[in-house]
N, C-alpha and C positions, 0 to 999 in steps of 0.2 A: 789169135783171137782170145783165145784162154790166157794167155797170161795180160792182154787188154782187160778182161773182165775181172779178174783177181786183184790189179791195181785199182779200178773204179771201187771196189768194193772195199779197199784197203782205205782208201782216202776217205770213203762213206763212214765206214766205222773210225776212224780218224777226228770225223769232222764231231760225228755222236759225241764221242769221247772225250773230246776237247770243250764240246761247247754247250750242243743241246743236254747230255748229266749233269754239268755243274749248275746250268741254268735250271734245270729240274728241283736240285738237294735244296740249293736258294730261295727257290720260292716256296718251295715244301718249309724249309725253314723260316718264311715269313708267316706261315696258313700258319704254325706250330706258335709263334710268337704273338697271336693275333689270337686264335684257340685260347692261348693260356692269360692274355689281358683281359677277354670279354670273360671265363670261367673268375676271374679273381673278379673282375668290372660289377659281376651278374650276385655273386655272392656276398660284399660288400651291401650290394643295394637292399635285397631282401632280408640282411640280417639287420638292415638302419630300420628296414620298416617292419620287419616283426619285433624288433625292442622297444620301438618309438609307438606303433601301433598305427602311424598312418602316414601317409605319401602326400607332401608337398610337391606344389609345382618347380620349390629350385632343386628341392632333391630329384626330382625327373628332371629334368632342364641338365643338373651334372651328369647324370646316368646316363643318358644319350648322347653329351658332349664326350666323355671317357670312352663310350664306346664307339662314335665318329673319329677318336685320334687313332684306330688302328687302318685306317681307309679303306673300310670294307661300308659297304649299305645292308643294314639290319631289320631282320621283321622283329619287333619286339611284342609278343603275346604275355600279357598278364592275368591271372583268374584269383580272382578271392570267392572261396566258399564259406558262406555264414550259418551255421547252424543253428535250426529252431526247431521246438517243440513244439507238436501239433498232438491236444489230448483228444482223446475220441468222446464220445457223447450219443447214446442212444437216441436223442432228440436234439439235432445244431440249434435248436429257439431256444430249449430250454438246460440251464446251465448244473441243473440240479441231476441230471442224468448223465453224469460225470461216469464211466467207465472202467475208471483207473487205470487206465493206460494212455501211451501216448506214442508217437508218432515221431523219430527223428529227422529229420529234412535238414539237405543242404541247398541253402541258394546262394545261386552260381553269379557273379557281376565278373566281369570282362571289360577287356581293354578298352573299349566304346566309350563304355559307362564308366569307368576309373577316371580317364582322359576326358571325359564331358563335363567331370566334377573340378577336373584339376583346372582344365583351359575353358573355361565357358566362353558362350560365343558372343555375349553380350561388351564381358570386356568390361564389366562396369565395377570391379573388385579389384582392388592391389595386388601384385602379387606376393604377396607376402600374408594377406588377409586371412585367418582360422578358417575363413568361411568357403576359402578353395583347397582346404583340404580334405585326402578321402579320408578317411576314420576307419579302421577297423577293431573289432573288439578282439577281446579276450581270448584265446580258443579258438577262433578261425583261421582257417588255413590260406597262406597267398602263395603262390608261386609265378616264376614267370621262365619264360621258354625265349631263347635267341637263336636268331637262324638268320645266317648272311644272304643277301639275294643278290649279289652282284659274284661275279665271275673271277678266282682270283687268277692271280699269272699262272698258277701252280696248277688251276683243273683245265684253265687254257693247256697247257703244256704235256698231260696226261691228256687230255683230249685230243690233241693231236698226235699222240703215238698210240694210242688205245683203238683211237676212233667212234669212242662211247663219250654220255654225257657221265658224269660224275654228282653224287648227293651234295650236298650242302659241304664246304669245306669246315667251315664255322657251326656249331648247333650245341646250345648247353641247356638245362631245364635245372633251376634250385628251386626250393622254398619249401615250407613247414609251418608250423604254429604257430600265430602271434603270442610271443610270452609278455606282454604288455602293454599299456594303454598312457603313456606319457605326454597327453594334449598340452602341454605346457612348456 
C-alpha cells in the first residue's frame, strides 16, 4: 500500500512539474509582458496630453486601441484637477471688502466629464472638430489609473493552487502637470 501511495504521489509531482510550472512561468510571463505594454501604453498618453494640454477623441481612440492589443479588459479612470483662486471678502455683495487673502481650490473632472466632452451624444461634431476637445490649462494636474478587469490565465492558475482570489494583475497610475497649452 505504501509504496502504491509514493508512486501516485511521484507521478502527481511529475505531472506539477512537467506541466502545471511551466504553464504557471508562461502566463506569469504574459501578465509581465502586458504590466510592461500598458505602464509604457499609460505614460506615452499622459505625457502627449500634459505637452499638448488637451485630449482629443483620436488620441483616446489610440490609447484604448494599444491598450486592447495586450487582450486584457481595462478600467480606465482619468482625473484632472483645475486650480482656482477663491479671494475672501468681508461682504460677498460688496467687492471693495477685499481681505487680501485667498483661498486655493482644486476642481476635480473625471472620466464621465472628460469622455462626455470627448464623445458627446449628440454626434453632431466631426471627429476631428476643436470643439471635442478637452482642454486643460497651464498648471493642472491629470493623471489616469489602469486596472485590468478580466481574469488573466496566470491569476486563473495561482487561483487554483492558492485557492484565493488574486488583486488586479495589471494596475498602473502616471500623471503630473500640464506643462503646456498647444491648441494648435
Amino acid at each position: 500500500m505504501i509504496n502504491a501511495a509514493s508512486k501516485l504521489l511521484a507521478v502527481l509531482l511529475a505531472a506539477i512539474l512537467l506541466y502545471v510550472y511551466p504553464a504557471a512561468e508562461t502566463a506569469d510571463r504574459q501578465d509581465d509582458m502586458a504590466r510592461m505594454t500598458v505602464v509604457q501604453t499609460v505614460t506615452r498618453f499622459v505625457d502627449a496630453v500634459r505637452t499638448k494640454g488637451y485630449i482629443s477623441p483620436a488620441m483616446y481612440a489610440e490609447f484604448e486601441e494599444q491598450m486592447a492589443r495586450t487582450g486584457n479588459a481595462y478600467e480606465i479612470s482619468m482625473e484632472h484637477l483645475h486650480k482656482k483662486y477663491v479671494p475672501h471678502y468681508s461682504d460677498p455683495m460688496d467687492q471693495s471688502t477685499f481681505s487680501g487673502t485667498y483661498e486655493t481650490v482644486q476642481d476635480g473632472y473625471y472620466s464621465a466629464q472628460i469622455k462626455a466632452k470627448l464623445f458627446p451624444s449628440s454626434g453632431v461634431l466631426a471627429l476631428n472638430d476643436p470643439g471635442r476637445r478637452y482642454t486643460l490649462a497651464m498648471g493642472d494636474f491629470f493623471t489616469v489609473t489602469v486596472k485590468n478587469t478580466n481574469r488573466t490565465p496566470a491569476m486563473l492558475i495561482r487561483e487554483w493552487l492558492n485557492g484565493s482570489a488574486q488583486a488586479a494583475a495589471v494596475f498602473t497610475t502616471y500623471g503630473g502637470m500640464v506643462l503646456n497649452e498647444d491648441y494648435e
